[in-house]
N, C-alpha and C positions, 0 to 999 in steps of 0.2 A: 791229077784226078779230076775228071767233070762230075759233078754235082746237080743233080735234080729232084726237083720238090713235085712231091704229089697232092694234091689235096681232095681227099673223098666226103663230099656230100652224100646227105642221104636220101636223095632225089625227092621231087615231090609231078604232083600235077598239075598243082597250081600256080599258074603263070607268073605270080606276083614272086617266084621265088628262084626265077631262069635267070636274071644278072646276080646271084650272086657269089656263084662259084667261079663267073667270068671277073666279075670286078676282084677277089683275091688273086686270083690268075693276074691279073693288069697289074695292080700295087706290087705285088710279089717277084715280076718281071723287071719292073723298074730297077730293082737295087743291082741287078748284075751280079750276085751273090750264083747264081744257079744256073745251069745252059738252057735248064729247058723248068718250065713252072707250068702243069698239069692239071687238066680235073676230070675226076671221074666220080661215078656215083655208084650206091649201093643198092640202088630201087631203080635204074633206068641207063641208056646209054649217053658214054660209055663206059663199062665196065670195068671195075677195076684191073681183071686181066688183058682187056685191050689197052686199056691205057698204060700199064706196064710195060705190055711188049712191045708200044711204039717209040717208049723213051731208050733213049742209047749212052746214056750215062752211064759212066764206072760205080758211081752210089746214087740213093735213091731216097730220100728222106720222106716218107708217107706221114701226110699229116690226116685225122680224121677230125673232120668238125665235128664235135661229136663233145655233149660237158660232161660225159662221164663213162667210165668202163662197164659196158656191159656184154653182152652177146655179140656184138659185131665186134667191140674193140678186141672181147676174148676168140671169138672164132671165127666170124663171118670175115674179117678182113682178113688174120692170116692167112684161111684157107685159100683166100681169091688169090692173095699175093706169092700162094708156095711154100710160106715160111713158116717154122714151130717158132723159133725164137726173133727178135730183132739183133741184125749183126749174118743173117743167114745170106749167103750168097746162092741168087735163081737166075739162071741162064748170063754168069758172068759179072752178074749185078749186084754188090749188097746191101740189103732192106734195108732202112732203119727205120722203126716202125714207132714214131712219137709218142708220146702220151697224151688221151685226149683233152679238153681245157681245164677239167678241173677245179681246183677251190683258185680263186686267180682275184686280187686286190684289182685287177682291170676287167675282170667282169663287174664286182661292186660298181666301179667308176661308171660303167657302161648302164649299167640299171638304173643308177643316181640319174645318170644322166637324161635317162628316158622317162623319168618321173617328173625332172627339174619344169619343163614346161607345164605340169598341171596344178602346181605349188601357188598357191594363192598368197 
């Protein structure tokens, strides 16, 4: 079975924020874990149903950057990707549809860490 990763962003305008669905794309590529590592966004292209129907993996694991379940994690994504539940098979393919980051001891880490330089 092939295996591929999605990761949807939630697009922006501002420029300061275009490498960074490509830079989890690169890191994400590296492990060989996945045939194909994706990104698509929810405000801009492409789309999360163009970027679906370009992958050709047997499964599909969507990841949403995203820190918490709201409207998009409840509806705006499934509806783009086809799916009521995660585990649902669309054109061949079955979703599995992550959960977004959540209460996570590596976000802590990650905020410590963003503070650590202002620490007198």
């Amino acid at each position: 079975m092939r295996d591929a990763l999605l990761l949807i962003g939630h697009g922006s305008k501002d420029p300061r924020a275009d490498d960074v669905l490509p830079y989890y794309v690169e890191q994400l590529s590296r492990s060989g874990r996945f045939s194909t590592v994706q990104a698509c966004y929810l405000e801009k292209s492409p789309s999360i149903q163009e970027a679906v129907q370009a992958i050709t993996a047997d499964r599909v694991f969507v990841m949403p950057l995203l820190l918490a379940h709201g409207y998009h994690t409840r509806v705006t994504i499934p509806d783009e990707l086809g799916i009521k539940a995660s585990g649902d098979v669309v054109d061949g393919k079955e979703i599995i549809l992550l959960e977004p980051f959540g209460r996570s001891e590596h976000i802590v880490r990650l905020i410590e860490g963003r503070i650590e330089p202002f620490k007198i």
